[in-house]
py3Dmol code that shows the C-alpha trace and the ligand (Angstrom):
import py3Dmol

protein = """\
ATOM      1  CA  UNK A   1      15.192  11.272  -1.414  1.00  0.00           C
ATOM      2  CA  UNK A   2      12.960   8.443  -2.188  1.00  0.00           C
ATOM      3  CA  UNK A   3      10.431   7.876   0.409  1.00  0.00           C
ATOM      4  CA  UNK A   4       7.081   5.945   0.889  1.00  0.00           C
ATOM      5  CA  UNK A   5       5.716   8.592   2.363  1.00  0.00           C
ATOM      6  CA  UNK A   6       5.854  12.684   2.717  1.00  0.00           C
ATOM      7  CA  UNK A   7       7.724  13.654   5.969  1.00  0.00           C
ATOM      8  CA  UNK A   8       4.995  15.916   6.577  1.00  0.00           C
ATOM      9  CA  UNK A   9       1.834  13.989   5.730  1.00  0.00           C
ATOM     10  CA  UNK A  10       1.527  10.352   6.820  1.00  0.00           C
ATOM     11  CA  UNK A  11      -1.403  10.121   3.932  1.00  0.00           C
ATOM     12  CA  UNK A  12       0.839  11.187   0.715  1.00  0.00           C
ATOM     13  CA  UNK A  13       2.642   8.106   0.166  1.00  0.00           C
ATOM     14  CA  UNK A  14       5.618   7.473  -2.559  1.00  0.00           C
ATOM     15  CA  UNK A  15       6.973  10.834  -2.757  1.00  0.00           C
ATOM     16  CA  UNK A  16      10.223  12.356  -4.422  1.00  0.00           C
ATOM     17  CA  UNK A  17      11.367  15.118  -1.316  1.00  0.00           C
ATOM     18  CA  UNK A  18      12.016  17.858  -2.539  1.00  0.00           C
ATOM     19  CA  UNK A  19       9.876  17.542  -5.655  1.00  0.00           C
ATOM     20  CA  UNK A  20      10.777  20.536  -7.153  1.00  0.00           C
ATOM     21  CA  UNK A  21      14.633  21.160  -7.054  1.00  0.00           C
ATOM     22  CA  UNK A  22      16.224  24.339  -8.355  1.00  0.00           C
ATOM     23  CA  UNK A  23      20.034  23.637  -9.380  1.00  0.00           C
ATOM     24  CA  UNK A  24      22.802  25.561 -10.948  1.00  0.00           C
ATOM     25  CA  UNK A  25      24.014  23.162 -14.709  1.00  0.00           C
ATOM     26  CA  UNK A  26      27.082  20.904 -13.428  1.00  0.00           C
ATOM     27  CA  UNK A  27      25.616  20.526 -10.029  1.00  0.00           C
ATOM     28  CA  UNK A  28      25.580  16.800  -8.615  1.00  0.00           C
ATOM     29  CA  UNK A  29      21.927  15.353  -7.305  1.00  0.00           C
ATOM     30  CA  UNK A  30      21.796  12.314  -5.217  1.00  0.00           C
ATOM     31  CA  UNK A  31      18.435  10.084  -5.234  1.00  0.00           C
ATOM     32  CA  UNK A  32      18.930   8.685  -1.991  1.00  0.00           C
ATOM     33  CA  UNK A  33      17.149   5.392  -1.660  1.00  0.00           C
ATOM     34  CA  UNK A  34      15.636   6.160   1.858  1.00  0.00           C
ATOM     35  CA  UNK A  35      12.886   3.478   1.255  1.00  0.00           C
ATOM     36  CA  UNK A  36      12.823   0.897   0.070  1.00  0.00           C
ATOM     37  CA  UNK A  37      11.643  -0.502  -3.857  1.00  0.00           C
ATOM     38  CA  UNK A  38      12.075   3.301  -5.650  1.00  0.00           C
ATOM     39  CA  UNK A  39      13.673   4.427  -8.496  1.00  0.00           C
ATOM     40  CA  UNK A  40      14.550   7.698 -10.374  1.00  0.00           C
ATOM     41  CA  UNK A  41      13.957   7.555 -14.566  1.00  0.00           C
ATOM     42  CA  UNK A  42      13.897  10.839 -16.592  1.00  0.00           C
ATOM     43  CA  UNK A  43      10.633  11.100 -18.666  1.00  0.00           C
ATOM     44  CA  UNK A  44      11.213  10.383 -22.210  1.00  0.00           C
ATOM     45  CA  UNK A  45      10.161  13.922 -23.646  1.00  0.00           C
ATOM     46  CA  UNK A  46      10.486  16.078 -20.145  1.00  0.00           C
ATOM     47  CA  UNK A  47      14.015  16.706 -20.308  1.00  0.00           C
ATOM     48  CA  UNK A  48      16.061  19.494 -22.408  1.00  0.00           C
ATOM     49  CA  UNK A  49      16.906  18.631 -26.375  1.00  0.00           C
ATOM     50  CA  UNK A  50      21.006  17.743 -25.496  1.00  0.00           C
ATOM     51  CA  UNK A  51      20.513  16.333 -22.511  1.00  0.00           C
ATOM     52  CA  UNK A  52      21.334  12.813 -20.809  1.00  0.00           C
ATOM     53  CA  UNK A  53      18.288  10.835 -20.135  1.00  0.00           C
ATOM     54  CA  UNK A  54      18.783   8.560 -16.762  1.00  0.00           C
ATOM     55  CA  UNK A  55      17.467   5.469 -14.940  1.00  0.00           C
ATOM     56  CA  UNK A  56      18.107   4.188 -12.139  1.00  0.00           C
ATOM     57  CA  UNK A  57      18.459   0.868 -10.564  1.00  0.00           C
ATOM     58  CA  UNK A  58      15.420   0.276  -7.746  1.00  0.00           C
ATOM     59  CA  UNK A  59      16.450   0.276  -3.988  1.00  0.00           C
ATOM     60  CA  UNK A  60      20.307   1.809  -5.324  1.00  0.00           C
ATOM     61  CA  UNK A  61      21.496   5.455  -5.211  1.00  0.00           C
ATOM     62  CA  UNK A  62      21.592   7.273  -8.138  1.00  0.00           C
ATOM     63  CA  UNK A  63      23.913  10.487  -8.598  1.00  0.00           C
ATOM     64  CA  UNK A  64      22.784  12.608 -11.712  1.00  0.00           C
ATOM     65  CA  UNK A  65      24.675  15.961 -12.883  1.00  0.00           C
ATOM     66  CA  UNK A  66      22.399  17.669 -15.082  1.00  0.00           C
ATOM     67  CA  UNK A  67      24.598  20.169 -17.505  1.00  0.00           C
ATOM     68  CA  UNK A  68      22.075  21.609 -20.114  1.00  0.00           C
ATOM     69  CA  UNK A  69      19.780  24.111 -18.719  1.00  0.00           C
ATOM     70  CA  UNK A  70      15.931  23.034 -18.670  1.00  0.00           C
ATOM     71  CA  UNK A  71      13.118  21.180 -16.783  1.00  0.00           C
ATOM     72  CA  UNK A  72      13.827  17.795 -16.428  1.00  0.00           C
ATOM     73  CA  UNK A  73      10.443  15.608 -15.162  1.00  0.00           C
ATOM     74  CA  UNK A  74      11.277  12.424 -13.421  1.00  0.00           C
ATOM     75  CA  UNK A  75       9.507   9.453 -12.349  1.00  0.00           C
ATOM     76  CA  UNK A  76       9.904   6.421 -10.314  1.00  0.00           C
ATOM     77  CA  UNK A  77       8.972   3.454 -12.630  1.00  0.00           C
ATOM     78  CA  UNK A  78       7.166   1.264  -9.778  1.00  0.00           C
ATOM     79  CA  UNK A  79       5.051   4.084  -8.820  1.00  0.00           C
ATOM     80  CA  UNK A  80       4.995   6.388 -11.610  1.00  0.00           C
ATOM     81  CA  UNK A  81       1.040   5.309 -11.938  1.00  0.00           C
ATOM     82  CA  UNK A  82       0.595   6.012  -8.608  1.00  0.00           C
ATOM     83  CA  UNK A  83       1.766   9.905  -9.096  1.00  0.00           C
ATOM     84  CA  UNK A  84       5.324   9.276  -7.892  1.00  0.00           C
ATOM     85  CA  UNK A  85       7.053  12.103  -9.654  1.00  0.00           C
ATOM     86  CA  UNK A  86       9.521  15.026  -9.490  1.00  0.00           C
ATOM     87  CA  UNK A  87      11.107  17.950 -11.626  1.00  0.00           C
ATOM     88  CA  UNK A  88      14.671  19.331 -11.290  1.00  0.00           C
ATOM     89  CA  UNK A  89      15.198  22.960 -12.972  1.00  0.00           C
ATOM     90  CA  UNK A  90      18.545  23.473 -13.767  1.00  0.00           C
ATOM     91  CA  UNK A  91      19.979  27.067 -14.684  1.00  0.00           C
ATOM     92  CA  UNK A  92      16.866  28.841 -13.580  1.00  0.00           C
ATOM     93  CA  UNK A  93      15.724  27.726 -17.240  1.00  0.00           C
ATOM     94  CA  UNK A  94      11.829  27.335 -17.938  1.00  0.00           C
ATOM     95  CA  UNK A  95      12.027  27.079 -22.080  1.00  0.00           C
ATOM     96  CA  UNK A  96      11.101  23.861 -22.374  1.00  0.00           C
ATOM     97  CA  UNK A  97       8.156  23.952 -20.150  1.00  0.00           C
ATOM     98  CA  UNK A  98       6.230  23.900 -23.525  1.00  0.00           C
ATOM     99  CA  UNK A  99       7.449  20.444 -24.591  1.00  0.00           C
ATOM    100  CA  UNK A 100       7.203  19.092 -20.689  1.00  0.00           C
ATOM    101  CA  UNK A 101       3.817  19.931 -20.264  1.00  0.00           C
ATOM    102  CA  UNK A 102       2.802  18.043 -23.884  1.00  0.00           C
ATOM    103  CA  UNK A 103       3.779  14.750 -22.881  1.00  0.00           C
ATOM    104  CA  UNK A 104       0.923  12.796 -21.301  1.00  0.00           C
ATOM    105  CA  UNK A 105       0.538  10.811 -18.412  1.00  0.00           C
ATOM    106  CA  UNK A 106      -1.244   7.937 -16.648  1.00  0.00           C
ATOM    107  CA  UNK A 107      -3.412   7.578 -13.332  1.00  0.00           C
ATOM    108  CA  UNK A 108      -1.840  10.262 -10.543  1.00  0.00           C
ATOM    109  CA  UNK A 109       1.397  10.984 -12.459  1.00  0.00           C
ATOM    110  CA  UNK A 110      -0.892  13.149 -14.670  1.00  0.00           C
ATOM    111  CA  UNK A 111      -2.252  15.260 -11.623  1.00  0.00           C
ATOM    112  CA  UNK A 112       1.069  15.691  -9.909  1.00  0.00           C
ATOM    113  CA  UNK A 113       3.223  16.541 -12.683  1.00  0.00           C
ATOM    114  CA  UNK A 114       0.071  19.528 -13.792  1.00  0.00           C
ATOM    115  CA  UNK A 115       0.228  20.642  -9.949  1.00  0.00           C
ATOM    116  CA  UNK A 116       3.905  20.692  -9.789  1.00  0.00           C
ATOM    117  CA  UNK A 117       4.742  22.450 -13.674  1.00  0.00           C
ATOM    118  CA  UNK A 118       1.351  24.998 -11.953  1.00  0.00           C
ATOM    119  CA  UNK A 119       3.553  25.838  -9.117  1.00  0.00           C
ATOM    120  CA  UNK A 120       6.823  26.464 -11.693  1.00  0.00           C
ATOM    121  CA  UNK A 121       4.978  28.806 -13.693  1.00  0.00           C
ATOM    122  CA  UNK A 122       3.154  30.422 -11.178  1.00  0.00           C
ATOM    123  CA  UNK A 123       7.490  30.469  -9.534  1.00  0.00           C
ATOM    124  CA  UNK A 124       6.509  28.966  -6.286  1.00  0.00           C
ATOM    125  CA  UNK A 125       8.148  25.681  -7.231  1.00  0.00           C
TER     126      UNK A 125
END
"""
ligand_1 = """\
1
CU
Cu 8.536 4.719 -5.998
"""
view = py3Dmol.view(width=600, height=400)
view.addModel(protein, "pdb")
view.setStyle({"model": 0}, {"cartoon": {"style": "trace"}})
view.addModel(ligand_1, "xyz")
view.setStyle({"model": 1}, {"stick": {}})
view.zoomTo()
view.show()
């Protein structure tokens, strides 16, 4: 889901829900565009070597089906500044969490993407 703010705290606003998603390789993930003016984008860089980068339109849907096994980090483009950013694991796999955590970031999307890749390696993400 794409939402302007976190279901659970009025004060986190432009969120990806869950931001962390564990799926098996083949399996189907739908950005829903719950709020308005959001996007999904894979981060040039944060996805597996083989694997089909994405971006999405803003305010539209997006289905992605992930088949290589790896991180893949995600952003919304009109917030990615702003920290609006997500990972999907798919296969369990973690062996490109080397390359992920390499590629740098601006403003908030630096700070959320180290918290969430924390919580992978630490495996409660
Ligand atoms: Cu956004």
């Amino acid at each position: 889901m794409m939402l302007n703010a976190d279901c659970t705290d009025a004060n986190v606003v432009n969120v990806f829900e869950p931001a962390i998603l564990h799926v098996n390789p083949g399996d189907s993930i739908q950005f829903l565009a719950t709020d308005p003016s959001h996007n999904s984008a894979s981060k040039r860089g944060m996805i597996p070597e083989g694997a089909e980068p994405w971006n999405g339109a803003v305010d539209e849907p997006l289905v992605v089906t992930p088949t290589v096994p790896g991180i893949y980090g995600y952003i919304c483009l009109p917030h990615y500044d702003w920290g609006m950013v997500g990972l999907i694991v798919v296969g369990n796999d973690l062996s490109n969490l080397a390359q992920v955590k390499k590629v740098r970031h601006p403003g908030d999307a630096r700070k959320n993407f180290r918290a969430l890749l924390k919580q992978l390696e630490r495996g409660t993400g």
